[in-house]
NUDO-654456 format. One record per residue: residue in three letters; x, y, z of N, C-alpha, C in turn. Coordinates in Angstrom, 3 decimals. Layout:
% NUDO-654456
<rec residu="ALA" n_u="X" n_v="Y" n_w="Z" ca_u="X" ca_v="Y" ca_w="Z" c_u="X" c_v="Y" c_w="Z"/>
...
//
This chain:
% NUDO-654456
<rec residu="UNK" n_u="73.517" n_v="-27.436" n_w="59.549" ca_u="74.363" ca_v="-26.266" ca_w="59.544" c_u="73.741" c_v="-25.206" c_w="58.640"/>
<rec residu="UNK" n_u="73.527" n_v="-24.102" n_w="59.083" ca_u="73.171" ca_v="-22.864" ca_w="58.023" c_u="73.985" c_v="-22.090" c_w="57.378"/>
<rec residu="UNK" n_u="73.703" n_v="-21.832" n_w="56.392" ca_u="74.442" ca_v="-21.510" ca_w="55.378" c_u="75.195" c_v="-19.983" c_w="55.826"/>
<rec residu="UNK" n_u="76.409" n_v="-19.515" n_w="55.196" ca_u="76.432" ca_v="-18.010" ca_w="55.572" c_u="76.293" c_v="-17.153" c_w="54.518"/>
<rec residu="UNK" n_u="74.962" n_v="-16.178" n_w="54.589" ca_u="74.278" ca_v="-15.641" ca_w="53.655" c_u="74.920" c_v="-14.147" c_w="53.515"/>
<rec residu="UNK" n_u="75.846" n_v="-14.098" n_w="54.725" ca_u="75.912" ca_v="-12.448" ca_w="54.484" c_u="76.458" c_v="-11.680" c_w="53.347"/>
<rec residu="UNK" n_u="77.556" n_v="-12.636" n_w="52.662" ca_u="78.252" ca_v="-12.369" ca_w="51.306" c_u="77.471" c_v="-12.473" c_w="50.147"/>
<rec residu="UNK" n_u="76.237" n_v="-13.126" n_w="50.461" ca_u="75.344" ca_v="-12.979" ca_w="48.985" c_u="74.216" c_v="-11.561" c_w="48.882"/>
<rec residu="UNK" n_u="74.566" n_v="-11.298" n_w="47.877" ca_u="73.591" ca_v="-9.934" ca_w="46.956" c_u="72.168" c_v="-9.734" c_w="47.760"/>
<rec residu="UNK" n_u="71.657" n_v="-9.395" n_w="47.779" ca_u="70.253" ca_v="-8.932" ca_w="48.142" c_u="69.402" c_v="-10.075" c_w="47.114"/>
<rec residu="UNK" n_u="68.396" n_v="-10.670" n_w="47.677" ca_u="67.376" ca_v="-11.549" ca_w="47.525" c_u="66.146" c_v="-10.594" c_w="46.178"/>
<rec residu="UNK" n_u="65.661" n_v="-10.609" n_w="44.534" ca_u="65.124" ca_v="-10.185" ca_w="44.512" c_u="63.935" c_v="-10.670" c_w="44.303"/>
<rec residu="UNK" n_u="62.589" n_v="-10.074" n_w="44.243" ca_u="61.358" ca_v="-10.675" ca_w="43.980" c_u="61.098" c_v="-10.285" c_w="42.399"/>
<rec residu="UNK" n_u="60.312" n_v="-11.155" n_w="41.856" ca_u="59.187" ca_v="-10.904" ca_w="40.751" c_u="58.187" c_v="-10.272" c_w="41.335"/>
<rec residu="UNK" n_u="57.342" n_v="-9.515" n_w="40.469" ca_u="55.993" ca_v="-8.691" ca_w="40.480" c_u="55.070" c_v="-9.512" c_w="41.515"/>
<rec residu="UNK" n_u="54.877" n_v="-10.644" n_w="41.207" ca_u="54.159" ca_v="-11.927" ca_w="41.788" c_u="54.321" c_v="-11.483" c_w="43.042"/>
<rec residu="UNK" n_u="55.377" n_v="-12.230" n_w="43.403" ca_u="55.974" ca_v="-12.462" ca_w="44.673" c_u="56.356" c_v="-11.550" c_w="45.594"/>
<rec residu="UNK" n_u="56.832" n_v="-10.024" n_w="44.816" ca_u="56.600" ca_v="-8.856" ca_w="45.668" c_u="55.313" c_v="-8.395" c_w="46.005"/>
<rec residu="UNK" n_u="54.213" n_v="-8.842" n_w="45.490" ca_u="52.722" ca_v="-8.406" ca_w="46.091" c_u="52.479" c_v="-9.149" c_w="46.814"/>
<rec residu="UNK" n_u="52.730" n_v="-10.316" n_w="46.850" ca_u="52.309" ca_v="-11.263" ca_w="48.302" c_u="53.014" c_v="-10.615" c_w="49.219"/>
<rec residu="UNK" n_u="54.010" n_v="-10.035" n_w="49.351" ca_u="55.171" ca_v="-10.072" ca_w="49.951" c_u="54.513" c_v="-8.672" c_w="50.974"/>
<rec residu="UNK" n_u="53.533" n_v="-8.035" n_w="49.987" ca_u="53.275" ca_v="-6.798" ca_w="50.507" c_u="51.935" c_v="-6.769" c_w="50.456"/>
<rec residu="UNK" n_u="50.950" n_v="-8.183" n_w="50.022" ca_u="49.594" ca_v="-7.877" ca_w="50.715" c_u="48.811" c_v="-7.612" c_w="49.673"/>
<rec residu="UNK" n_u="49.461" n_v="-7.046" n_w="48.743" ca_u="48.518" ca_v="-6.278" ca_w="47.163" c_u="48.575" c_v="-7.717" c_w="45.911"/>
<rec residu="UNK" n_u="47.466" n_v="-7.168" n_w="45.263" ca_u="47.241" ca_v="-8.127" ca_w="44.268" c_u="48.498" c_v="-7.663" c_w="43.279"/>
<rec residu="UNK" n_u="49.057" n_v="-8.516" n_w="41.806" ca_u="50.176" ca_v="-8.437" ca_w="41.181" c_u="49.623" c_v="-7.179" c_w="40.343"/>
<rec residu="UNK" n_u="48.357" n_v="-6.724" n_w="40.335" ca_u="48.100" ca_v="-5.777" ca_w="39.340" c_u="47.843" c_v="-4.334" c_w="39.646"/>
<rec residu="UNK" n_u="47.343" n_v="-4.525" n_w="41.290" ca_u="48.065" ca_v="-3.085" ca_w="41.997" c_u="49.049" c_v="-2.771" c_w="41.782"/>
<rec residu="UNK" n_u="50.100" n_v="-3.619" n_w="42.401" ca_u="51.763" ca_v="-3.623" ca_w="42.362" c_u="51.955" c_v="-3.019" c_w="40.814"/>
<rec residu="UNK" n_u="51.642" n_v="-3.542" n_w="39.779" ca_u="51.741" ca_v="-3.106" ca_w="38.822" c_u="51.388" c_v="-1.400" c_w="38.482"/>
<rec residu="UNK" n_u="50.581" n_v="-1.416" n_w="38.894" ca_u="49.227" ca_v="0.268" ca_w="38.796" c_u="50.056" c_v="1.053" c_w="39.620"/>
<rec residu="UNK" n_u="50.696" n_v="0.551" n_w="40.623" ca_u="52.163" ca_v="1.545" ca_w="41.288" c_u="53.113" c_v="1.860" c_w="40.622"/>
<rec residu="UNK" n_u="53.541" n_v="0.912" n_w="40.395" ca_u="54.992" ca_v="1.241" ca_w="38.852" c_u="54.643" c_v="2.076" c_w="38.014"/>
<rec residu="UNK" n_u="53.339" n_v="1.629" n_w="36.914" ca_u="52.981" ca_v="2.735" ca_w="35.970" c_u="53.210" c_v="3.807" c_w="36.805"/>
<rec residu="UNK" n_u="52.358" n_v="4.597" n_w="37.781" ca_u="51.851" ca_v="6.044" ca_w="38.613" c_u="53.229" c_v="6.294" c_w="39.317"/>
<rec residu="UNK" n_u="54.454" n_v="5.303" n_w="39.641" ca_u="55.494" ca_v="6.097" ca_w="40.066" c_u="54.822" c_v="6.562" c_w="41.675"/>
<rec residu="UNK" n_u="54.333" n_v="5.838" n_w="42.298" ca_u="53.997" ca_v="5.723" ca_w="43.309" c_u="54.042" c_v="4.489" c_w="44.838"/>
<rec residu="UNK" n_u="55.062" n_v="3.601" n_w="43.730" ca_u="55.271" ca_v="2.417" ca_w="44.114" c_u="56.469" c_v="2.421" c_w="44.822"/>
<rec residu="UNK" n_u="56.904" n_v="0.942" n_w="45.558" ca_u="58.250" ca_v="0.832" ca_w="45.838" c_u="59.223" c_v="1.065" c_w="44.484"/>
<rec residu="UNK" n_u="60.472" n_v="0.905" n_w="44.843" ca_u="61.570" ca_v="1.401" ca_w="44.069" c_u="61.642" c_v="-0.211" c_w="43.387"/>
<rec residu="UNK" n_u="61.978" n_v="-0.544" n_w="42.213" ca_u="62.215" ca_v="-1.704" ca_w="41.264" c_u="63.250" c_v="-1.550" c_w="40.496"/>
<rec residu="UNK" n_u="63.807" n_v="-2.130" n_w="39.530" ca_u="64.884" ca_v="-2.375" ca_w="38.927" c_u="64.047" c_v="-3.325" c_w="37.657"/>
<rec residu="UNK" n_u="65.157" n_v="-2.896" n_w="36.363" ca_u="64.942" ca_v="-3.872" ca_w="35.379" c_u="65.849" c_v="-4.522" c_w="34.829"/>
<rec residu="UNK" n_u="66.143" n_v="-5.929" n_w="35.427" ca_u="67.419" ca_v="-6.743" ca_w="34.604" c_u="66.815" c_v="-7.218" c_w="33.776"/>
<rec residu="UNK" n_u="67.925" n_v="-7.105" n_w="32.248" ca_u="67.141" ca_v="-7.642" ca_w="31.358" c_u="66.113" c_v="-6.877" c_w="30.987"/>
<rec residu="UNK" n_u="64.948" n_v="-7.805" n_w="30.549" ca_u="63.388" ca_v="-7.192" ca_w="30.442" c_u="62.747" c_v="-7.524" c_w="31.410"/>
<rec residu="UNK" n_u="63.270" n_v="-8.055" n_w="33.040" ca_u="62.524" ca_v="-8.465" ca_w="33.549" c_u="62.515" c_v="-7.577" c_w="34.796"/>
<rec residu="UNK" n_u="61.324" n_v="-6.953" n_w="35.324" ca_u="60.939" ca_v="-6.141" ca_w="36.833" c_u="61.645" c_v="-6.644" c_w="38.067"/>
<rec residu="UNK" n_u="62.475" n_v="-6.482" n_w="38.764" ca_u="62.037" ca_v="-7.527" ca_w="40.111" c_u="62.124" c_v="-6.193" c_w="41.246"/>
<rec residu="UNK" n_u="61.973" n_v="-6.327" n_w="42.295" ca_u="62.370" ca_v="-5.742" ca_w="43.570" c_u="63.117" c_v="-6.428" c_w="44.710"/>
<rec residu="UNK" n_u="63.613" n_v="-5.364" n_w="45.178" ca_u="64.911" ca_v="-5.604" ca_w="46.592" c_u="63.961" c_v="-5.655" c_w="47.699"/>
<rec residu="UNK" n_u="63.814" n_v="-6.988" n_w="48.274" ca_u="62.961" ca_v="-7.009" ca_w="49.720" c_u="63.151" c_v="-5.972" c_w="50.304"/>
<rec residu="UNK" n_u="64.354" n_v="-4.926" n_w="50.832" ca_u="64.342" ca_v="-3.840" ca_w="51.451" c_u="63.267" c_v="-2.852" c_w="51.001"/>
<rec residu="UNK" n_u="63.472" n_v="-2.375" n_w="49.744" ca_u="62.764" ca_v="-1.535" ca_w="49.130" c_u="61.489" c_v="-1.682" c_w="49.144"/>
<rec residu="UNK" n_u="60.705" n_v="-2.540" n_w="49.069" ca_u="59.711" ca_v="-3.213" ca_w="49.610" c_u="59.109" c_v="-3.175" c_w="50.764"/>
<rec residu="UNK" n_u="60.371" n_v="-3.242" n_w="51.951" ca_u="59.753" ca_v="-2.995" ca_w="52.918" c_u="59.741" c_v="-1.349" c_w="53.335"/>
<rec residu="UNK" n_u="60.675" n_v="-0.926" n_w="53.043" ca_u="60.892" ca_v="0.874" ca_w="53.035" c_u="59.643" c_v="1.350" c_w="52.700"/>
<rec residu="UNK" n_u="58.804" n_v="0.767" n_w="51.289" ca_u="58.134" ca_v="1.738" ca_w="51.011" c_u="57.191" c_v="1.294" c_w="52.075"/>
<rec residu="UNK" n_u="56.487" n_v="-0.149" n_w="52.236" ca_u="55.436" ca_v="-0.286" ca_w="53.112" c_u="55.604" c_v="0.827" c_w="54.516"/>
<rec residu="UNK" n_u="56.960" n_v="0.587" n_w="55.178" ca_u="57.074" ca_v="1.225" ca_w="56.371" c_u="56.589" c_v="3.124" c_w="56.039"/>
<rec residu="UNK" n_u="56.884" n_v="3.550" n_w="55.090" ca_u="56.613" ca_v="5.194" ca_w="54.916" c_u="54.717" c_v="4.974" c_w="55.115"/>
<rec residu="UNK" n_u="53.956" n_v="4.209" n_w="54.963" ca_u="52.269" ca_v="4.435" ca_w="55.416" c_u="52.099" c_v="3.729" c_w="56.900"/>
<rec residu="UNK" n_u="53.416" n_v="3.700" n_w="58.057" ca_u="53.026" ca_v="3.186" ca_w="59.023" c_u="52.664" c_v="4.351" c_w="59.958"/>
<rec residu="UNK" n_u="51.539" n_v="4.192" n_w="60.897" ca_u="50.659" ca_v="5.147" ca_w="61.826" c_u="50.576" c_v="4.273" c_w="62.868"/>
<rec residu="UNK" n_u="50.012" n_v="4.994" n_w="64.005" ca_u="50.010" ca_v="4.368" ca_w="65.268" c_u="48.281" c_v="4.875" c_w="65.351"/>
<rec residu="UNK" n_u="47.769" n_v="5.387" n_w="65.357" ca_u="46.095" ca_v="5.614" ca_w="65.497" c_u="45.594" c_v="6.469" c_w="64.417"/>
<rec residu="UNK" n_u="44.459" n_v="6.384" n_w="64.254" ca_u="43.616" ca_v="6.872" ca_w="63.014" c_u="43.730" c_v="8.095" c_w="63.067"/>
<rec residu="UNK" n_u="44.081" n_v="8.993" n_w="64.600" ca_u="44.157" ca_v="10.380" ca_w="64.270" c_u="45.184" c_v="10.883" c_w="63.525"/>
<rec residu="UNK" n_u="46.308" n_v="9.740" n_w="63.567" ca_u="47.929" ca_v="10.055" ca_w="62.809" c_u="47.873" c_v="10.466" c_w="61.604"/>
<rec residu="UNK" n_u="48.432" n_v="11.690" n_w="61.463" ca_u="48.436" ca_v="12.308" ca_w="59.729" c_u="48.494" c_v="10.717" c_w="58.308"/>
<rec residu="UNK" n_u="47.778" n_v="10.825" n_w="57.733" ca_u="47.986" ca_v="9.579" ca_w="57.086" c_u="49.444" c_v="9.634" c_w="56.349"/>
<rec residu="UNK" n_u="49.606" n_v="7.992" n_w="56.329" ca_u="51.393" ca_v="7.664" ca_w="55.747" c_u="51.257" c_v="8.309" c_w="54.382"/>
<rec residu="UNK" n_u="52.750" n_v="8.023" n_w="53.907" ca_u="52.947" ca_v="9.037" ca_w="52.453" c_u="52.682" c_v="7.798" c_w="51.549"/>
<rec residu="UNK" n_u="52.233" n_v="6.799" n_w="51.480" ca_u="52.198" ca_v="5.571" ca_w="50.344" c_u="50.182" c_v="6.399" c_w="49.690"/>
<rec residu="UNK" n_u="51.107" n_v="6.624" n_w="48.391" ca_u="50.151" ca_v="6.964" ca_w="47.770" c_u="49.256" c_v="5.877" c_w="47.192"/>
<rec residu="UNK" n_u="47.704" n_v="6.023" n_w="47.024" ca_u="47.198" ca_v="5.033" ca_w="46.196" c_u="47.190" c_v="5.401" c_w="45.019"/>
<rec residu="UNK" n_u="47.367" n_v="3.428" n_w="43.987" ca_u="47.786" ca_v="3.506" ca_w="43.066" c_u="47.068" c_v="4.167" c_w="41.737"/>
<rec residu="UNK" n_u="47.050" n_v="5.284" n_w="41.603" ca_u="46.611" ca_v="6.166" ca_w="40.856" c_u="46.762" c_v="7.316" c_w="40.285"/>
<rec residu="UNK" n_u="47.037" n_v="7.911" n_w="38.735" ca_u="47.722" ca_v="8.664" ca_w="38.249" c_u="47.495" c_v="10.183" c_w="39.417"/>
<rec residu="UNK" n_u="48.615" n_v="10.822" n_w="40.311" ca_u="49.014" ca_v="11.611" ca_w="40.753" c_u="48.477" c_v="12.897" c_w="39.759"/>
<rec residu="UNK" n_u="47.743" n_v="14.304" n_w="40.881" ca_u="47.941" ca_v="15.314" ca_w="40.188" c_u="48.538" c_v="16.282" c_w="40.180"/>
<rec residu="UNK" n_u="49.263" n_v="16.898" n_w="39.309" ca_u="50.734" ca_v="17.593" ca_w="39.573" c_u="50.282" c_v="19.070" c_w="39.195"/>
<rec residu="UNK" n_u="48.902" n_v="19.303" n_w="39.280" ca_u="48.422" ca_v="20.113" ca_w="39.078" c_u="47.445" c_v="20.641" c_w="40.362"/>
<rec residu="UNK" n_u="47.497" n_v="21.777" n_w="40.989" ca_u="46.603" ca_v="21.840" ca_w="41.946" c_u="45.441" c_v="21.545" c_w="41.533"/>
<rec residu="UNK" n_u="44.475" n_v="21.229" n_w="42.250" ca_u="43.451" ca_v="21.112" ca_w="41.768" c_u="42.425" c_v="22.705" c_w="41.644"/>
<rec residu="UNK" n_u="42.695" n_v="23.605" n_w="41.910" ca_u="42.259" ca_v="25.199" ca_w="41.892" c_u="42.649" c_v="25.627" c_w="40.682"/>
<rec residu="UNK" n_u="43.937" n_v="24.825" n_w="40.006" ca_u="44.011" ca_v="25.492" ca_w="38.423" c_u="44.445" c_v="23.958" c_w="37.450"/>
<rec residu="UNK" n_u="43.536" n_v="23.146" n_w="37.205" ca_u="42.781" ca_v="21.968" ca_w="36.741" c_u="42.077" c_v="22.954" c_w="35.891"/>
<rec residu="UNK" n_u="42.279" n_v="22.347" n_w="34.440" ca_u="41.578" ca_v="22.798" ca_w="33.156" c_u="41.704" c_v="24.068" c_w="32.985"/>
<rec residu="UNK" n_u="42.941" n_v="24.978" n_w="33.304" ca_u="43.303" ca_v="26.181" ca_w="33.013" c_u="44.596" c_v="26.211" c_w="32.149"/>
<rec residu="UNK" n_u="44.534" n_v="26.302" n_w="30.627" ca_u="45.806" ca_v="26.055" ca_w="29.988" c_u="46.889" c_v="26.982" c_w="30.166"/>
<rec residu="UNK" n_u="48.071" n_v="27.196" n_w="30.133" ca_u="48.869" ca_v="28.096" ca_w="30.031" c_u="49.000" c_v="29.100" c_w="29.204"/>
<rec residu="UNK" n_u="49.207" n_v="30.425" n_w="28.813" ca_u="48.936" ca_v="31.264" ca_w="27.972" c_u="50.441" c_v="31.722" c_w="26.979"/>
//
């Protein structure tokens, strides 16, 4: 007999287990969180985990159907520049 799951909370992962989950090593996954470029996470406690949904949400935002397809919005994991790059190393006055 299977159990009925629908009344229980959302399933979450550890860091670990959300990178298998999504293909990336635990220290990408990580290099996303820092850069704020990652799926969405939560901190109970002191501890990270993620909502399988969220997980899959973010994977689904880099899905394409052929190489000509504008590339998906999943950024790689790397500090973002919030600066155009045309005014890069121009301080404010």
């Amino acid at each position: 007999m299977t159990p009925n799951l629908a009344g229980l909370p959302p399933r979450y992962l550890r860091t670990p287990e959300a990178a298998r989950f999504l293909g990336l090593s635990g220290r990408t996954l990580e290099k996303h969180r820092t850069y704020g470029t990652g799926p969405g996470y939560r901190k109970l406690g002191g501890r990270v985990v993620y909502a399988i949904d969220d997980l899959q949400a973010w994977a689904d935002r880099g899905a394409v159907t052929s190489t000509s397809d504008p590339r998906g919005t999943v950024l790689p994991a790397k500090r973002q520049e919030t600066v155009p790059p045309a005014f890069a190393g121009r301080h404010a006055r």
